[in-house]
Structures are given as structure tokens and as C-alpha cells.
TORPA-4810 file (N, C-alpha, C, O; in nm, 3 decimals):
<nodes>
NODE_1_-11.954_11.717_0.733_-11.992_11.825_0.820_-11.963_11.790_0.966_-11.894_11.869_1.031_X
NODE_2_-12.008_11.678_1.025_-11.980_11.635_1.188_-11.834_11.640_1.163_-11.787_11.721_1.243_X
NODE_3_-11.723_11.582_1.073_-11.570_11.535_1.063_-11.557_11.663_1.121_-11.528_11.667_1.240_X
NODE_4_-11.577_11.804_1.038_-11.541_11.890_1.078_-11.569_11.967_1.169_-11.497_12.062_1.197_X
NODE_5_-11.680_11.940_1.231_-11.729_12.015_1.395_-11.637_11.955_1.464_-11.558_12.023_1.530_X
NODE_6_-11.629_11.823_1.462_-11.546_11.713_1.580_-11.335_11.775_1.504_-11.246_11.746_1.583_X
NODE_7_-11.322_11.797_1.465_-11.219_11.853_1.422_-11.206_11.959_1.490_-11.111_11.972_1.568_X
NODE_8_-11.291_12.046_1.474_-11.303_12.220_1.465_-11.280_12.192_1.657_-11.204_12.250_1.734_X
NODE_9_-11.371_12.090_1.682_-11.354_12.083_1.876_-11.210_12.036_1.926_-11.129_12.082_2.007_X
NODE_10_-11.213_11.917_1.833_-11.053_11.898_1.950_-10.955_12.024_1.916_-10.868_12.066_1.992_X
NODE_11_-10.991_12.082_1.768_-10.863_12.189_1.790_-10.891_12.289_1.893_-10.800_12.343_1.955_X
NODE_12_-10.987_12.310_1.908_-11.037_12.413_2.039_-10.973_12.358_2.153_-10.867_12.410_2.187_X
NODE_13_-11.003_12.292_2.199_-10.944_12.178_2.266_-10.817_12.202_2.299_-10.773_12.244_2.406_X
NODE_14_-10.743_12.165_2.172_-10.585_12.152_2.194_-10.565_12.289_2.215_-10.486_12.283_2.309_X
NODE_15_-10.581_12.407_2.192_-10.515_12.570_2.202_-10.591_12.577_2.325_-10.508_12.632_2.397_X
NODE_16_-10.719_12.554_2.416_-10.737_12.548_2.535_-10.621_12.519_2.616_-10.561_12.602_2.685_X
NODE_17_-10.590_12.388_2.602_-10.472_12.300_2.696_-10.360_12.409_2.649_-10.353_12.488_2.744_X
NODE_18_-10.275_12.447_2.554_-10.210_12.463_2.535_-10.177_12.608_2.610_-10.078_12.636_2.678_X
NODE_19_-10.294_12.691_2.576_-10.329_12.818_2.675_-10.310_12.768_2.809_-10.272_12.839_2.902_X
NODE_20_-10.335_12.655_2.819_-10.355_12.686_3.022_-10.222_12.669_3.059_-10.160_12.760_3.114_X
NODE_21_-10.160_12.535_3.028_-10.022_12.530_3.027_-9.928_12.622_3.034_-9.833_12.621_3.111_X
NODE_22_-9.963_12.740_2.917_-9.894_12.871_2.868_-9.886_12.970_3.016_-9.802_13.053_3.051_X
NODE_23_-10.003_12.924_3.078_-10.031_13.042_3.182_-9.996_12.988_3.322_-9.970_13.060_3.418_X
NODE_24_-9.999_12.862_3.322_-9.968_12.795_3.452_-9.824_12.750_3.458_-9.783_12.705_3.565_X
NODE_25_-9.741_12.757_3.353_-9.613_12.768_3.310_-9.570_12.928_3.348_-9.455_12.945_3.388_X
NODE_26_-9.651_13.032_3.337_-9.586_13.147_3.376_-9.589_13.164_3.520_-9.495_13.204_3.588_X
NODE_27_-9.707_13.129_3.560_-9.751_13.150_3.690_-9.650_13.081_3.781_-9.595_13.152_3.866_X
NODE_28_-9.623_12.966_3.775_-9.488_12.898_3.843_-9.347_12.954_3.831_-9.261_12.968_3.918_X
NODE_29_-9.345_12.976_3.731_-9.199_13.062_3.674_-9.212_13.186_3.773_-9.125_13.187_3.859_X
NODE_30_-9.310_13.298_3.779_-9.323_13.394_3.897_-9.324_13.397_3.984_-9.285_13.485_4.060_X
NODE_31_-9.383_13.268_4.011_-9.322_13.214_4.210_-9.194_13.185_4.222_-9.124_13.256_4.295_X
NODE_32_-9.138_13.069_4.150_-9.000_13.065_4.181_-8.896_13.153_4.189_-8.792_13.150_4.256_X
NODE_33_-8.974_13.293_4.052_-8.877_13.386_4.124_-8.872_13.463_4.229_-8.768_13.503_4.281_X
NODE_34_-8.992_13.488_4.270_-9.030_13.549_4.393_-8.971_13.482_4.533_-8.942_13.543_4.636_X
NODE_35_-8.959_13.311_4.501_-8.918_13.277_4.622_-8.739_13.299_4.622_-8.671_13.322_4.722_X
NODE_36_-8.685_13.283_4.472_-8.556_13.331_4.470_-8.525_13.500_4.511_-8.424_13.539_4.570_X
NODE_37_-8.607_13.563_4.476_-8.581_13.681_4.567_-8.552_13.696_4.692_-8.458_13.754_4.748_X
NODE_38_-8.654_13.633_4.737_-8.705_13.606_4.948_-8.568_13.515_4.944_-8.519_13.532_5.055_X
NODE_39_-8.489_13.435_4.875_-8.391_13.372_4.912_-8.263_13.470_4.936_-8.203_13.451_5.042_X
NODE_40_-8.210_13.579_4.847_-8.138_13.624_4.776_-8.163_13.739_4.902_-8.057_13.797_4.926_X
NODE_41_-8.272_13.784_4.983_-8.252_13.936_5.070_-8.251_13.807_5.191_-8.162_13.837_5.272_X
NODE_42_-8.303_13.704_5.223_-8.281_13.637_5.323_-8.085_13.606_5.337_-8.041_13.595_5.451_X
NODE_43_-8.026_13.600_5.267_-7.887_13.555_5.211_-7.829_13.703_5.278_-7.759_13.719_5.379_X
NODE_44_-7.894_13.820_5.166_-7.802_13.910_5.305_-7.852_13.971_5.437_-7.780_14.032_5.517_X
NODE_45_-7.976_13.947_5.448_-7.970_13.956_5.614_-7.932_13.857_5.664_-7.856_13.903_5.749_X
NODE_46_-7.929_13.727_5.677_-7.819_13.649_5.732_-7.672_13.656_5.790_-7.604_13.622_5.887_X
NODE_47_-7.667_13.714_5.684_-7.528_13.740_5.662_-7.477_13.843_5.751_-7.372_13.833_5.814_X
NODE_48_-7.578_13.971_5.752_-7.539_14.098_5.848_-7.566_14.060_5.932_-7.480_14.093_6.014_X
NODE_49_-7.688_13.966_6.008_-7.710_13.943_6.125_-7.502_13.848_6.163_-7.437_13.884_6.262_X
NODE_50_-7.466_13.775_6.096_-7.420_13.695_6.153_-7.253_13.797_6.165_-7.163_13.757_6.238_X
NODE_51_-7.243_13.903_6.096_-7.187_14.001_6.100_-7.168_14.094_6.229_-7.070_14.123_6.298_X
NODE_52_-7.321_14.133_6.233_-7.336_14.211_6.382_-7.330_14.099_6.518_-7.260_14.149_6.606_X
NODE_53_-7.386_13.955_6.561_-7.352_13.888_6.636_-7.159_13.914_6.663_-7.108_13.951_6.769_X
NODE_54_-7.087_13.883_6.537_-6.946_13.874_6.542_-6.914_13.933_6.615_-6.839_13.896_6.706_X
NODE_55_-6.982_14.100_6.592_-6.889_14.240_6.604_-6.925_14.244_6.788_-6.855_14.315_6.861_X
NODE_56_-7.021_14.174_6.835_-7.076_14.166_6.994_-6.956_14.066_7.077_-6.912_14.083_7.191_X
NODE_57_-6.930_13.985_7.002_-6.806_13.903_7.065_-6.702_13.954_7.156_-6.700_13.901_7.267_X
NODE_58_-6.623_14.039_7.133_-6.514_14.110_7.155_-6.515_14.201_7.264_-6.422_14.226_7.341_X
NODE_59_-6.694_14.271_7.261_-6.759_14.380_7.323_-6.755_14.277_7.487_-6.683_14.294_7.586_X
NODE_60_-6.841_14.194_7.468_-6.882_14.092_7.579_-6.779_13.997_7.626_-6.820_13.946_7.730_X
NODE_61_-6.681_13.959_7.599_-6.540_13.913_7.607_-6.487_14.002_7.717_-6.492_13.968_7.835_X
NODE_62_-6.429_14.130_7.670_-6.406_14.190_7.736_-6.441_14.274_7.873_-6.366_14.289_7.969_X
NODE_63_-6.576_14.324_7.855_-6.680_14.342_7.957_-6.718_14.265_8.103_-6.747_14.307_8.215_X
NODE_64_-6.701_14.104_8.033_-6.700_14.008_8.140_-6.599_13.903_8.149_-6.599_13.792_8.203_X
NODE_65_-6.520_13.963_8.088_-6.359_13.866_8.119_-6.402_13.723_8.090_-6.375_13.633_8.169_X
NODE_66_-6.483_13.697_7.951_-6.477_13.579_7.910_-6.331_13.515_7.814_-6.247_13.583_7.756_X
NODE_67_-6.340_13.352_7.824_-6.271_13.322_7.744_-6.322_13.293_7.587_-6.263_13.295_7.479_X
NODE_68_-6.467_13.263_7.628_-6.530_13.228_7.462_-6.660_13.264_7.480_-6.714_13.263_7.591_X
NODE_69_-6.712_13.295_7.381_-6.865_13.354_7.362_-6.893_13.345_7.239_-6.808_13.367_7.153_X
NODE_70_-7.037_13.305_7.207_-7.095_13.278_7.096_-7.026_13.184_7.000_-7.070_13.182_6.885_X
NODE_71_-6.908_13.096_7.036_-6.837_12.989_6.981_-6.874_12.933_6.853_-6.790_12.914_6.765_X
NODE_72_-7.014_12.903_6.839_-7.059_12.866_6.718_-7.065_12.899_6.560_-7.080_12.844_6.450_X
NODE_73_-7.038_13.049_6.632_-7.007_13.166_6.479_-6.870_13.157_6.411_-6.845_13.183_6.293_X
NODE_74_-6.772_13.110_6.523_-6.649_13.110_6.443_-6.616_12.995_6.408_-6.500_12.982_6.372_X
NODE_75_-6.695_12.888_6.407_-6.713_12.742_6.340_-6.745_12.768_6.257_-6.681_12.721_6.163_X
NODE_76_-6.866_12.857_6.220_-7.005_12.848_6.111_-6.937_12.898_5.993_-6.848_12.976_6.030_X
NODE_77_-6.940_12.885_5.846_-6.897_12.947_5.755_-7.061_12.918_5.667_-7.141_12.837_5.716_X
NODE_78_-7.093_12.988_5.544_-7.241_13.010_5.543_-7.188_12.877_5.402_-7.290_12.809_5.391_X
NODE_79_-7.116_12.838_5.333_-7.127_12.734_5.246_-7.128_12.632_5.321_-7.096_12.535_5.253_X
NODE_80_-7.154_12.596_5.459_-7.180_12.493_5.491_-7.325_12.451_5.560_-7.360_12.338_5.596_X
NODE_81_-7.380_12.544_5.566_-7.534_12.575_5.614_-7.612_12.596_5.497_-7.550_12.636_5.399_X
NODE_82_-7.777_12.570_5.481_-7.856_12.589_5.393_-7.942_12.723_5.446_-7.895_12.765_5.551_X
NODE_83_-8.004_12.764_5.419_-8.097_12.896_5.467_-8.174_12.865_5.604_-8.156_12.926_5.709_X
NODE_84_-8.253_12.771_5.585_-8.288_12.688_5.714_-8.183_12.670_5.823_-8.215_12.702_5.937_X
NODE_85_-8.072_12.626_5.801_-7.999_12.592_5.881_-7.935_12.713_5.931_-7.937_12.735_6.052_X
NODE_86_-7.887_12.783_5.861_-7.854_12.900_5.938_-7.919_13.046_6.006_-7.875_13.135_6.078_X
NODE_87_-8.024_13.020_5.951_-8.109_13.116_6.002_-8.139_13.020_6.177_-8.122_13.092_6.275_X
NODE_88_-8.182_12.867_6.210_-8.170_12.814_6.312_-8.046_12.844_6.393_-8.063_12.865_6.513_X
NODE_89_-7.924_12.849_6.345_-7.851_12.863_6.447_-7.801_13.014_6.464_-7.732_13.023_6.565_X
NODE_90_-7.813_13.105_6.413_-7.804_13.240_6.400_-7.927_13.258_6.516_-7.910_13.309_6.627_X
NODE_91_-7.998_13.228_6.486_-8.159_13.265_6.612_-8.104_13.239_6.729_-8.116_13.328_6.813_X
NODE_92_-8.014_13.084_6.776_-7.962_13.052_6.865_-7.849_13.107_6.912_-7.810_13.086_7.027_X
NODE_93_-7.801_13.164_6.849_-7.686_13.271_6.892_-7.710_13.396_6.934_-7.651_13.453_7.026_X
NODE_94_-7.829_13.456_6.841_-7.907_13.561_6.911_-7.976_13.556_7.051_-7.995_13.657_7.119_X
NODE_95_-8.021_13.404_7.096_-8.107_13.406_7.190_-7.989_13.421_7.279_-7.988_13.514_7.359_X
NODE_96_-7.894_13.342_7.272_-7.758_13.327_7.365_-7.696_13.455_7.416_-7.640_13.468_7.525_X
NODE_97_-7.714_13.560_7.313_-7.619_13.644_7.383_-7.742_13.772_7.402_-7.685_13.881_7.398_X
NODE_98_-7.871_13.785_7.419_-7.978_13.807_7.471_-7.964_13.765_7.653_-7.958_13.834_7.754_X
NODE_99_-7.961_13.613_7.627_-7.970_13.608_7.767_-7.813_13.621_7.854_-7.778_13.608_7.971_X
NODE_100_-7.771_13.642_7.774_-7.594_13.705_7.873_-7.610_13.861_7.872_-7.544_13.926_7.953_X
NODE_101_-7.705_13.932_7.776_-7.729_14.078_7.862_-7.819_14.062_7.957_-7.783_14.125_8.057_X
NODE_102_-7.946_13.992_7.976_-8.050_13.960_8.073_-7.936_13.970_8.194_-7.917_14.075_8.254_X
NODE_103_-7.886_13.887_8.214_-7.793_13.849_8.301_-7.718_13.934_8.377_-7.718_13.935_8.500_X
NODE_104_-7.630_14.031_8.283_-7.543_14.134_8.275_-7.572_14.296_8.228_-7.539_14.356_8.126_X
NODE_105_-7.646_14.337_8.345_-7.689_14.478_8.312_-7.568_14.597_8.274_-7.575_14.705_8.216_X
NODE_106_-7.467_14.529_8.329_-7.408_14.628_8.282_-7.279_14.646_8.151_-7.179_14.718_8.146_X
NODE_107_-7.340_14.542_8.050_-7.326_14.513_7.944_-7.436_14.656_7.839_-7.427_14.684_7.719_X
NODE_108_-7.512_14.704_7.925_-7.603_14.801_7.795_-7.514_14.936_7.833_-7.561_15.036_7.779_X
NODE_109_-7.390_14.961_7.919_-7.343_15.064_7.936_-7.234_15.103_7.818_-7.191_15.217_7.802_X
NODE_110_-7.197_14.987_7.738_-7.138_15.018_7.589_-7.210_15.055_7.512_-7.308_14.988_7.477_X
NODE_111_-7.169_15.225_7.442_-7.244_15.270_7.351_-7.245_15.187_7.238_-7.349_15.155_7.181_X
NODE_112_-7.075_15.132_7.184_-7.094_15.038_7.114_-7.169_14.924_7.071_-7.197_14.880_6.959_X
NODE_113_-7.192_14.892_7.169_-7.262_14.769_7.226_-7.451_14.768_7.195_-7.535_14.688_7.155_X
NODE_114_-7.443_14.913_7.244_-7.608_14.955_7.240_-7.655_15.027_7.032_-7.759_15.025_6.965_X
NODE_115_-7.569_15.057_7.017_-7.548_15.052_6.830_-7.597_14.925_6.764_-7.696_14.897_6.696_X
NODE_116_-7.479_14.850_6.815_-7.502_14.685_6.740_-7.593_14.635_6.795_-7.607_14.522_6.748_X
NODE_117_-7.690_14.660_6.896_-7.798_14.593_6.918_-7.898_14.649_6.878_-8.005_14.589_6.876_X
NODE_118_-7.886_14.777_6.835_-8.045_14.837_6.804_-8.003_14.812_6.590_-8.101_14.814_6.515_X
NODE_119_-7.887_14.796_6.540_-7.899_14.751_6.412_-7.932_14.579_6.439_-7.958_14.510_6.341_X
NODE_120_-7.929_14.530_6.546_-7.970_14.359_6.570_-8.116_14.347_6.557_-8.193_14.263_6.510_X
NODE_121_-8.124_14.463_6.617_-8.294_14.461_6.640_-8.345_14.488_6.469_-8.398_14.394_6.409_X
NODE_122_-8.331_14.586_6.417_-8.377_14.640_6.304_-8.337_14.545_6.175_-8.399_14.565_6.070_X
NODE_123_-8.235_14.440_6.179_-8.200_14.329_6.136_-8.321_14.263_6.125_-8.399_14.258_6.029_X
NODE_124_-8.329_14.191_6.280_-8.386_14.102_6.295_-8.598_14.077_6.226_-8.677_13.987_6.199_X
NODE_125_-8.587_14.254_6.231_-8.739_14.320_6.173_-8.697_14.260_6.062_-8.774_14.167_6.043_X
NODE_126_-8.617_14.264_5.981_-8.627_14.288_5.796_-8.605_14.089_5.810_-8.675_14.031_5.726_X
NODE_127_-8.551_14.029_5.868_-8.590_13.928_5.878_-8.685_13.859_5.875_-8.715_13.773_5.793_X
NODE_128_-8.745_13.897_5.974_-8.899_13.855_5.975_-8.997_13.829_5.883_-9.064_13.727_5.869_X
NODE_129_-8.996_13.966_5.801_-9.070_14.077_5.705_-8.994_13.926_5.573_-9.076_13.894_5.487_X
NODE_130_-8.893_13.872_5.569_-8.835_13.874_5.462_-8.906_13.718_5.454_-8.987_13.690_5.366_X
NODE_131_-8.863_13.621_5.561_-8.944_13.510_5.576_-9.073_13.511_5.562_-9.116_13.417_5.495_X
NODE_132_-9.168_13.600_5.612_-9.325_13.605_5.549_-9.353_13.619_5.423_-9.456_13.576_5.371_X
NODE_133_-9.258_13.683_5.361_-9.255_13.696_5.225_-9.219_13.545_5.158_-9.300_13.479_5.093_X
NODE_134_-9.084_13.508_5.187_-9.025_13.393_5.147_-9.170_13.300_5.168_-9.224_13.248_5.070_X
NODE_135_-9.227_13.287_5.308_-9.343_13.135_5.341_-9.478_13.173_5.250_-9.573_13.097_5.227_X
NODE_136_-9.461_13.307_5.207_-9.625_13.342_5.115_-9.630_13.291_4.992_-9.722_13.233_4.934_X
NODE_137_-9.509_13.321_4.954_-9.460_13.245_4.800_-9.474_13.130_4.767_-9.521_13.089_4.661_X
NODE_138_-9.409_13.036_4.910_-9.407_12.891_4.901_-9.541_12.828_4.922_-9.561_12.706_4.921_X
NODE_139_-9.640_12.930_4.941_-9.751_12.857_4.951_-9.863_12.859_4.805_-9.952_12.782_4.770_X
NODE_140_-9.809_12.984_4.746_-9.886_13.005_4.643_-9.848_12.908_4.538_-9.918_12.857_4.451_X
NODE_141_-9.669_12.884_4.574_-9.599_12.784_4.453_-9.621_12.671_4.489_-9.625_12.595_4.392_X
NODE_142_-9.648_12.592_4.638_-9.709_12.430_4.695_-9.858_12.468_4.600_-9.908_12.375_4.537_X
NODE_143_-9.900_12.558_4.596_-10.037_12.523_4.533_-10.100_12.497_4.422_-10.210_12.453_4.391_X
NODE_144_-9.944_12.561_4.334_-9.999_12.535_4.202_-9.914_12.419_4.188_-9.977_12.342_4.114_X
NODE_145_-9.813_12.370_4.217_-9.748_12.238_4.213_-9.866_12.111_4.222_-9.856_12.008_4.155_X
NODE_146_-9.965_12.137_4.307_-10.043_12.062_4.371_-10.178_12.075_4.318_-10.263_12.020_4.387_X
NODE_147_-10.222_12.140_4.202_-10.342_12.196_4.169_-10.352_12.149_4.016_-10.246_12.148_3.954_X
NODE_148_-10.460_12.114_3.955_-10.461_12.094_3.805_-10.464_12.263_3.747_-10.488_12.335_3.844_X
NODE_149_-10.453_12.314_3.666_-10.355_12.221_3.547_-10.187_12.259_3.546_-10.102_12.221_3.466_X
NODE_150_-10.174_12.347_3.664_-9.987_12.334_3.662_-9.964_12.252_3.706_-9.863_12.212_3.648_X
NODE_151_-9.994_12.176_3.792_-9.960_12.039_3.884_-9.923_11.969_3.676_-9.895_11.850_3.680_X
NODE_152_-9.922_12.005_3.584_-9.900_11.859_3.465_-9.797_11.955_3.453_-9.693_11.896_3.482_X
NODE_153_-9.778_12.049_3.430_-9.642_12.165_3.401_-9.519_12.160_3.482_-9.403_12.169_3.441_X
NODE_154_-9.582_12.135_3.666_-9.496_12.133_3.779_-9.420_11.967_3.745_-9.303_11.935_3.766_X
NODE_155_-9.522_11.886_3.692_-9.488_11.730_3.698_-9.343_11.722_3.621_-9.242_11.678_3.677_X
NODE_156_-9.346_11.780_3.462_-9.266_11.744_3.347_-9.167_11.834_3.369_-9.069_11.809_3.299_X
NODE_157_-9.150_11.974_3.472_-9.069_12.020_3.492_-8.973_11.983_3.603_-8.859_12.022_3.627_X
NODE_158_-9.066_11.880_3.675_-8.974_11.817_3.757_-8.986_11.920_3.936_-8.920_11.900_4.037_X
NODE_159_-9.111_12.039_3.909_-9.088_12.060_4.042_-9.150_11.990_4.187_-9.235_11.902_4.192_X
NODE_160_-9.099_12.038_4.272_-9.155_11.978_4.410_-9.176_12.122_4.506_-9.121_12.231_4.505_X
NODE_161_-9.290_12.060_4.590_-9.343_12.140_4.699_-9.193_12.185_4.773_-9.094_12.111_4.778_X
NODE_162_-9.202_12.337_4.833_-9.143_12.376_4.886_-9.130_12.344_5.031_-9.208_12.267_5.089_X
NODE_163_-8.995_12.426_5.106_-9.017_12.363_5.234_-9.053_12.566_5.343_-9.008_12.674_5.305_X
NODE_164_-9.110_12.550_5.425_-9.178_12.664_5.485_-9.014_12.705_5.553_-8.934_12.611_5.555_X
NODE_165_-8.967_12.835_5.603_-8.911_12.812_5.713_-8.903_12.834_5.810_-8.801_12.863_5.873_X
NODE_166_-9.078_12.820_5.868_-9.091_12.810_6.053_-9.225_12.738_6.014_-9.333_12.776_5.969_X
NODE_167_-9.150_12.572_6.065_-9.286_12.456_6.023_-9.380_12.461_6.163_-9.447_12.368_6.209_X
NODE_168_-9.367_12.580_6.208_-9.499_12.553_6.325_-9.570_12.649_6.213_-9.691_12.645_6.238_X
NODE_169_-9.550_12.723_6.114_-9.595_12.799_6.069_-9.711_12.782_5.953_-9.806_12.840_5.901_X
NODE_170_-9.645_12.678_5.951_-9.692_12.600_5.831_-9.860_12.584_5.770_-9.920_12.608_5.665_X
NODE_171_-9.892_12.524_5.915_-10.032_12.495_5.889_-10.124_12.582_5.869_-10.227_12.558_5.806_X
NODE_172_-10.084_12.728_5.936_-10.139_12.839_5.904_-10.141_12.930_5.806_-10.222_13.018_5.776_X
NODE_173_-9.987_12.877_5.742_-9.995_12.990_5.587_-10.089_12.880_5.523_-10.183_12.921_5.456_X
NODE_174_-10.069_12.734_5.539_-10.133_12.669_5.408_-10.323_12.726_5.410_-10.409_12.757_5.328_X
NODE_175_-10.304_12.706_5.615_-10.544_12.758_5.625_-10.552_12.884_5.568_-10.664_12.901_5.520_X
NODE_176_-10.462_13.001_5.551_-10.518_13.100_5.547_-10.478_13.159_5.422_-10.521_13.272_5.398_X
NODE_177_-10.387_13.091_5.322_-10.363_13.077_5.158_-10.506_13.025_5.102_-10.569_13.098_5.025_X
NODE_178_-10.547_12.924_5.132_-10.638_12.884_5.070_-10.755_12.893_5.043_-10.806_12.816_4.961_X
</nodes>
């Protein structure tokens, strides 16, 4: 009679574990895709941002009888940058030719000019919007990486904590996730 209570428990037992696993195995699987999403709309706003910067080149070239502007874009090709990395220097190209209209008022007298900056602007929104999304994910998925009982699921699958991408940001998705 005890053989079989103490039986009857660890099998409880084992379909417990096996349940949690089951669920903390899904639960990770739904973050990662979520953060592959936030990767995948981050990929093409990148991309248009670094599109519409291009199309400003030519505008501002001409306007102020430059020889080079925004130089960095026609180096940059996106298989050589990671998401991080190019979203950093895309920001820096944005700030750059920000402060050459500061500069140059009469750079907003191209209608052209005033087009590609108000799709820069409306870009730069879905950006934003897209990274909060992307850093919400990574915090829900650092947590179960880091939490019993997916932290034994995250272990054998081999995952690792994510990386944020605005680490001043960091400390605040992790205080206000938790």
C-alpha cells in the first residue's frame, strides 16, 4: 500500500515537471518569436530610414554646393552591420543631417526635401514604437531564461539573455518588467 502511494507521488511528480517544462518550453518559444518579429519590422524600417537619409544626399549636395554629405551611408551596406549597429549609425546620420538643416534654413524651401523629412519623421515614430516592442520582449524572455523552471528548458536549449537596444534603457525595462 505505501509502494504504491510513494509510486502514485513521484508519478504525480514526474507529469508535474513534465507539464511545467511543456509550458515554459512554450512560453520561451513565444518570446523568441515575438522578438523575431520586433527584429524582422526593425529590418525594414532600417532599411527605409537608410533609404530616405540616401534620397536627402543629392537634395543637400546640391542646395549647398557640397562635395560629400552623409559619407557613411555609401560605405554602409546592411550585411555588414548587426541591428544594433546600424540602427547606431543610421541615428548618427540622422542627427548629422538634422544639424546641417539647423544650420541651413534654407534647405526647408525644397518641397522635396520637406516630403522626405516628414516620411523621416514618421519613420523614425514606427521606430521607436518598434524598439519598445523589440526591449519588452527581451525582458519578458531575460526573465524566463533567468527564472525556475524555464531557466532548466532555457539551459538544455542552449538559450542566453538577450541584449536591450538602448542600454541606458535597460535598467528601466528590467524595474518596471518586474
Amino acid at each position: 500500500m505505501i509502494v504504491e502511494i510513494i509510486i502514485g507521488v513521484v508519478a504525480l511528480i514526474i507529469i508535474l515537471i513534465i507539464i511545467t517544462n511543456i509550458k515554459s518550453k512554450n512560453k520561451l518559444n513565444f518570446a523568441i518569436l515575438k522578438i523575431d518579429e520586433a527584429e524582422s519590422n526593425l529590418d525594414v524600417l532600417l532599411l527605409r530610414k537608410m533609404d530616405l537619409l540616401e534620397r536627402t544626399i543629392p537634395i543637400v549636395k546640391k542646395e549647398l554646393k557640397l562635395d560629400d554629405f552623409l559619407t557613411e551611408l555609401s560605405f554602409m551596406t546592411e550585411a555588414d552591420l548587426n541591428h544594433f549597429q546600424m540602427n547606431d549609425m543610421l541615428r548618427s546620420q540622422y542627427n548629422e543631417l538634422f544639424k546641417t538643416l539647423d544650420e541651413n534654413d534654407k534647405l526647408f524651401k525644397s518641397e522635396a526635401l520637406n516630403h522626405i523629412l516628414r516620411d523621416l519623421n514618421d519613420n523614425e515614430e514606427a521606430i521607436v514604437g518598434s524598439i519598445k516592442y523589440y526591449n519588452d520582449n527581451v525582458v519578458i524572455f531575460n526573465h524566463l531564461v533567468t527564472s525556475f523552471p524555464s531557466k532548466i528548458v532555457a539551459f538544455f536549449k542552449h538559450y542566453k539573455k538577450k541584449d536591450f537596444y538602448n542600454d541606458e534603457d535597460k535598467e528601466m525595462y528590467e524595474i518596471i518588467n518586474q
